[in-house]
N, C-alpha and C positions, 0 to 999 in steps of 0.2 A: 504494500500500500504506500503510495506516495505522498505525498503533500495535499494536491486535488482530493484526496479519499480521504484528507487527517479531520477529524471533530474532535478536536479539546474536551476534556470533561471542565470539572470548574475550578481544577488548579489552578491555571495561569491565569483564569479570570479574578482569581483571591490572589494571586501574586500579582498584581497590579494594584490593589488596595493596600496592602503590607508593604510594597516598594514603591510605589509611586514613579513606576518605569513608563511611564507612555501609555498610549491604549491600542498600539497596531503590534501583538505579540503574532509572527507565523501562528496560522492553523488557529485561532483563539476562537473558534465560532462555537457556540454551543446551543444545543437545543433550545427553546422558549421555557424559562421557567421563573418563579418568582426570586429565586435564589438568584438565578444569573441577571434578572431585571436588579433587583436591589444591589449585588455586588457591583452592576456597572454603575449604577446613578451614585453608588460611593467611590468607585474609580474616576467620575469625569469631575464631582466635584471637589476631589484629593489633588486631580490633573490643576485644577481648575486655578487652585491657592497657589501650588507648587510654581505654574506660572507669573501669577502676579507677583509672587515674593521675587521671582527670578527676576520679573520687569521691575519691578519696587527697586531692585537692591545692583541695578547692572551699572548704573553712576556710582557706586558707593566703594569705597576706597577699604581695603583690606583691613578687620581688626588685628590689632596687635595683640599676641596672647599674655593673657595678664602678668603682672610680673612677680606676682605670688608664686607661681605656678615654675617647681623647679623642671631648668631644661631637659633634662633626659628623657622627664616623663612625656614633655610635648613631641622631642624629637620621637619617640616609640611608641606615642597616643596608648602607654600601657596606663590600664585601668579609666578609661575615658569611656568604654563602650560595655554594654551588656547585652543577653540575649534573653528574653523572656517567651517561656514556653507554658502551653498548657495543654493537659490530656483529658482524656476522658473516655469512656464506655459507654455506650448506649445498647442496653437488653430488651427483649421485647415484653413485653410488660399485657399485653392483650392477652384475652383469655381464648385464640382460634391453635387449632393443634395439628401436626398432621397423623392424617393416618397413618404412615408408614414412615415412624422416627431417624428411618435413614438417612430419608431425601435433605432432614437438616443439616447439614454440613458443618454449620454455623454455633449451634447447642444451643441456639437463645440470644448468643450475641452478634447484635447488628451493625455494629459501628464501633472502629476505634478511632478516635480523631486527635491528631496531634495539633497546636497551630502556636504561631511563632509571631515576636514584635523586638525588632533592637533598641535598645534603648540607651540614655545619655546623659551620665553623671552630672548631678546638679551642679557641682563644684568645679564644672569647667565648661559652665553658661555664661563665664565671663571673657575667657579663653575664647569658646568658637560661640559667639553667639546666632547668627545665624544657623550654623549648621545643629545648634541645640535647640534651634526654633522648628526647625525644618522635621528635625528625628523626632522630638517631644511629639508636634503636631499628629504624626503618621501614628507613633505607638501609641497615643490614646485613642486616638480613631479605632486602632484594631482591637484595644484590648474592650474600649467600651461595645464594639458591634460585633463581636466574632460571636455572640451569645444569637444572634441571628443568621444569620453561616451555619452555625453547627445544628441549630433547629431547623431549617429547611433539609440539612443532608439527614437528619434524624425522621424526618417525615418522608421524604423518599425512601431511603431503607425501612421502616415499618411496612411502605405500602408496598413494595417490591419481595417483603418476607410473606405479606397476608395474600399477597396476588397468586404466587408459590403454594400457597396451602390450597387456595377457594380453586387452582387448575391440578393441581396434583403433581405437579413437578418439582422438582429440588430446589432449594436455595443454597447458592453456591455461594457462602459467606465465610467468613462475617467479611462487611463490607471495609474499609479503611480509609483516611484520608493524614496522609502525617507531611508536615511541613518543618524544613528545617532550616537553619540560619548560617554561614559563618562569612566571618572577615576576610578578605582576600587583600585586602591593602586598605592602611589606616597610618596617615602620616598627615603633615603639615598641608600638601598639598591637595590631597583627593581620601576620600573615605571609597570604597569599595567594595560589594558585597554579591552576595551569591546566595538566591533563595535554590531551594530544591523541594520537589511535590512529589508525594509517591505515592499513586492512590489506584484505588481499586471498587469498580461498584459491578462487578461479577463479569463474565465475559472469559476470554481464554487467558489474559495473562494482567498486570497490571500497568498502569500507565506513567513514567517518571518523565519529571522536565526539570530545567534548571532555567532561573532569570538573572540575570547580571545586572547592577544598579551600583551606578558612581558618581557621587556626590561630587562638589567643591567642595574641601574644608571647611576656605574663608566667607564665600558667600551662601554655602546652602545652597544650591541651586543644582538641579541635578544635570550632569552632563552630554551631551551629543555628541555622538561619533566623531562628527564632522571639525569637532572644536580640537580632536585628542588626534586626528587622521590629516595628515596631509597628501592627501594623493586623491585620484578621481577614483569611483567606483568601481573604473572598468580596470585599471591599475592593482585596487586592494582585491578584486574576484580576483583576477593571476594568481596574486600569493597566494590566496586562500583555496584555491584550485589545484594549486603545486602542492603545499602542506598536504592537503587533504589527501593527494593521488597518491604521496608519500607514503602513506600508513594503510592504504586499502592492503585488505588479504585477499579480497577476490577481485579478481577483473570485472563483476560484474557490477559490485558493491557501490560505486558511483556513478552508476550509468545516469548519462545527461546531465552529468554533474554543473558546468558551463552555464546549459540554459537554467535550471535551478537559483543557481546564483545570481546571476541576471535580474532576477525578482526583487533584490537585496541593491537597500538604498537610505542614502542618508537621512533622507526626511520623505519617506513614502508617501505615494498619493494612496489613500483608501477606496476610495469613491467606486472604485472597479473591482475590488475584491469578491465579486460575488464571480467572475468570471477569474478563474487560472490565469488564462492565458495572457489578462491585460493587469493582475494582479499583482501589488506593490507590497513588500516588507519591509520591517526596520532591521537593520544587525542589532542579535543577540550578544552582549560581549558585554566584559570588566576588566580590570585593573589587577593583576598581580605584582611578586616582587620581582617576577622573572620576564614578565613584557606584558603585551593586549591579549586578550583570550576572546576568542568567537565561540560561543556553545549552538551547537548543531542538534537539538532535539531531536526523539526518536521518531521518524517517517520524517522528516524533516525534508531530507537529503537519499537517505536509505530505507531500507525495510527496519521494523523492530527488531531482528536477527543479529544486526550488525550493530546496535544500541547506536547512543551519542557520539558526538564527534566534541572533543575540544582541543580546537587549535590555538599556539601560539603563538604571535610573531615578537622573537625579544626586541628589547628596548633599541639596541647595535647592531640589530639582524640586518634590516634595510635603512640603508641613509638615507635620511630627511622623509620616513614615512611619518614617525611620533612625532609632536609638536617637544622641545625639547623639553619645556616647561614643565610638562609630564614623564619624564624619565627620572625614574631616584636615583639617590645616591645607594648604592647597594654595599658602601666600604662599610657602612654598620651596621651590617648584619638584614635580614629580611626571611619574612613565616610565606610560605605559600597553602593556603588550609584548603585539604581535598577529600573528596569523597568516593571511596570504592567499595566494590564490591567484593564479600569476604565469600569465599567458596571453600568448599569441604575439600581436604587433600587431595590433590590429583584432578582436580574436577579442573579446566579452563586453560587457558595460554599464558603459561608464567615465563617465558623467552624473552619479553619485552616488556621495556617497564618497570614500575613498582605494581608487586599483586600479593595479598595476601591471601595467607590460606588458613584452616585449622585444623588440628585430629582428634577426630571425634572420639566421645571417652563414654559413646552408651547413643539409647535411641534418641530421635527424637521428642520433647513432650510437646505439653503443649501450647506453649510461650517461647520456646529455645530448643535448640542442643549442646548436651553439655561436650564441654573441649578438655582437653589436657594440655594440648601446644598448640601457638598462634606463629606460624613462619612467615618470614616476610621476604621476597624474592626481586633480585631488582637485575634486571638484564640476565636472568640465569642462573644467579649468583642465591642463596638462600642463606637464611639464619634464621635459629628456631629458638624460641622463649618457652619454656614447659614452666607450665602455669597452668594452674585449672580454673575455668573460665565459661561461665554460658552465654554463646553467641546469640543473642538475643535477634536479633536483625540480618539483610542480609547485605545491606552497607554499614559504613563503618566511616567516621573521619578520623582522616591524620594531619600532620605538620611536617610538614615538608622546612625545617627548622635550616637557615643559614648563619650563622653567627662567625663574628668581625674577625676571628683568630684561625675562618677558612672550615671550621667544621663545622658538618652537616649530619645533622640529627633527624628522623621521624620518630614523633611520638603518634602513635597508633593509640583512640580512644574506643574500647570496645562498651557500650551500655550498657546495664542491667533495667530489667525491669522498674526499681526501686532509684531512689536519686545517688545510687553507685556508678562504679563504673571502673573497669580495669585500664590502666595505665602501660603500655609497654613501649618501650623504648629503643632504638636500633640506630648505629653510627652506621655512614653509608658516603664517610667521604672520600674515603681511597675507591669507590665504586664496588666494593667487596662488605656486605651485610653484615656488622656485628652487635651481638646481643649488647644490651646495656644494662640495662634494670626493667624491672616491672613491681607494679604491686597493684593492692584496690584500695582506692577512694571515695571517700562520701563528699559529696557536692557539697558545697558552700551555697546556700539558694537563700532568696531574697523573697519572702513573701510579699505577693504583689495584690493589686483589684481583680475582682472577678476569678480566682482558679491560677491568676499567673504565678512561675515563680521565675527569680531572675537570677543568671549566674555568669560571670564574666565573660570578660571577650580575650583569647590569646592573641597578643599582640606583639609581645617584646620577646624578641630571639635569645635575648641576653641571658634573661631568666628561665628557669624550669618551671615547666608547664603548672605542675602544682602548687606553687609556689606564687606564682603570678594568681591564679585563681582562688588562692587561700582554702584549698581543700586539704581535708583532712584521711592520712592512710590511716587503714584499718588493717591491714595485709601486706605480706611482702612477699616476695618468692625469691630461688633461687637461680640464676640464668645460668645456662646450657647452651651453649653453641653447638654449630654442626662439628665441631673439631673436639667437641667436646671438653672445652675449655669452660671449667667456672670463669663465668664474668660478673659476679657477683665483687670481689677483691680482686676485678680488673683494672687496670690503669683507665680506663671509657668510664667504668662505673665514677672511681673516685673522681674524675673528673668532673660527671655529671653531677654531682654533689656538692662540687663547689669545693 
């Protein structure tokens, strides 16, 4: 299925009210429903401010960060940002049954829903005010309306379980909708971020996307391709056309890749999108600490088969494509936070790349399965952390960690159900995978309105991950490498230690 055959469910229409990205996302069309009526008229009037602050504020002269505020913390925006999440279950509560307890697939429950709002330290509303005008504005919007979001998708899943009973067929549940958050670049000059939707309302498989949303620091104002791109469209499809042919494994995988791209435009005309063929899109993309990222959603470009694409072009790759203004300094240090997919040993293509894996230590239940070792494989190369561990999800983020004295760290975060979560750690700067440490920790979370809780943003490379976030271990393990070296009283470990 292509792009012409793609219908969005109502991901990317809630990631436009959470990020405030525009309203032309590829493929965002979605059924008629009150959920998707109301999530737009809170998208255009989110669009609507985000505007006028941008026009209010485009004469107005850069604030200075206050001078209370010691330098490190502004060069590394550590501790400036949070991420506020909240969950929830929804069970079927009606008293309709089926005759044949198989077809529930589900056991009663219809919905798990995750949803997500960044938020921004009061104490450095003096520091970026605009841009603490801008986040504040968005994360009260979400946290106050998501209470209606989540009741429309709770009345479709009810009527979609009772329709199942009243015909006799299966309900292929429970339903899901989880939204996630992380920082991709947070510095002086640009904030940078990356939603991810991973959601499921029955069908063959489920459906994941990713939105990119890049602020200005100084003015709050969110940014345009065309401000950060110096080259014509037909110039940046080449790179992006080259990149991408670069990585295909099959010859088949980007067929009519060219014309595809072509669709792909600084500031899209809409007005034809009901037709393919004269139809206009915005580039999907953000801001890391390694250069510009395009994300390619799934049928985007390819079949679901071949998932996502995210290309990069670094900051030095092409001269005079980045406006220079947008290029960091990378001598101190820079986090690149990503998201993968965790597969059972032996299961996918570990040759290329960073992929992790697990070995499973029993069945599955029915929230996880449990592990005994989390291997992390980068080009080939493997290192194994034996730690027991329930892989709760079937992604997973890390930190792609640069820091100033040239090494490179991933800290791999595996969830738990509960506000836990294992920690494990791997050096990866000679290109050869070594264990570091692991343990578990209990989140540091921020009681917030409505069901949120809030808990920091990793930002500064300098610092260890738990450290920065002010959690607390509860667990430690002892690391195993493939060489079967304790690295627990390794020179990686103590280092990591400080």
């Amino acid at each position: 299925m292509r792009r012409k055959d793609y219908i969005a469910g109502t991901a990317l229409l809630l990631a436009l009210s959470v990020a405030g990205c525009g309203s032309n996302v590829p493929g965002a069309t979605t059924e008629s429903s009150e959920a998707g009526q109301s999530t737009e008229a809170a998208t255009e009037e989110s669009s609507d401010i985000t505007q006028a602050e941008a026009t209010d504020d485009s004469d107005a002269e850069d604030e200075a960060p206050s001078e209370e505020q010691e330098p490190e913390q502004l060069d590394a925006l550590d501790g400036v940002f949070k991420i506020a999440y909240k969950t929830e279950q929804v069970k079927y509560e009606g008293s309709k049954k089926f005759a044949d307890p198989s077809l529930d697939d589900s056991n009663g429950v219809l919905l798990d829903g995750q949803y997500v709002a960044l938020l921004m330290d009061e104490q450095y509303a003096d520091a970026f005010p605009k841009l603490y005008e801008t986040i504040s504005s968005k994360a009260s919007d979400k946290i106050n309306n998501v209470g209606d979001v989540a009741k429309e998708a709770k009345e479709q899943a009810v009527s979609d379980y009772e329709e199942a009973i009243d015909n006799g067929y299966g309900f292929m549940g429970h339903y899901y909708y989880k939204e996630n958050m992380r920082i991709s670049r947070a510095d002086n000059t640009v904030l940078s971020i990356v939603n991810s939707f991973d959601e499921f309302y029955g069908g063959f498989h489920n459906l994941y996307n990713e939105l990119g949303c890049t602020y200005d620091t100084q003015t709050g104002a969110e940014l345009k391709l065309d401000e950060i791109v110096k080259c014509s469209e037909e110039e940046l499809d080449k790179i992006l056309a080259d990149e991408l042919h670069a990585t295909e494994v099959d010859e088949n995988q980007f067929m009519g890749l060219e014309d595809s791209l072509a669709h792909y435009k600084y500031n899209p005309d809409t007005s034809n999108n009901d037709d393919y063929e004269k139809s206009q899109f915005p580039y999907n993309w953000y801001l890391g600490g390694d250069g510009l990222h395009f994300i390619f959603n799934p049928y985007e470009l390819t079949s679901y088969a071949f998932g996502a694409s995210d290309v990069v072009i670094g900051y030095d790759e092409y001269e005079g494509i980045i406006d220079e203004k947008f290029v960091p300094d990378t001598d101190g240090g820079y986090i690149n936070a990503e998201h993968t997919f965790v597969a059972e040993e032996g299961n996918g293509d570990a040759t290329e790349g960073i992929n992790i894996s697990f070995v499973k230590d029993g069945e599955y239940q029915e929230n996880y399965t449990p592990a005994k070792a989390i291997i992390l494989t980068l080009d080939g190369k493997s290192a194994t952390i034996e730690k027991k561990c329930n892989v709760t999800y079937d992604f997973a983020d890390y930190y792609y960690v640069h820091r100033k004295d040239g090494t490179t760290l991933i800290y791999l975060i595996l969830p738990e159900d509960d506000d836990c979560y294992d920690l494990l750690v791997f050096d990866i700067t000679d290109g050869t995978p070594k264990a570091v440490i692991s343990g578990t920790y209990r989140k540091n979370a921020e009681e917030l309105d409505n069901g949120f809780k809030a808990y920091k943003a990793f930002t500064d490379p300098e610092k260890e991950y738990e450290e920065q976030m002010g959690d607390t271990e509860i667990d430690a393990a002892d690391i195993q490498s493939d060489s079967s070296e304790d690295a627990g009283d390794s020179e990686e470990a103590a280092d990591y230690k400080g």
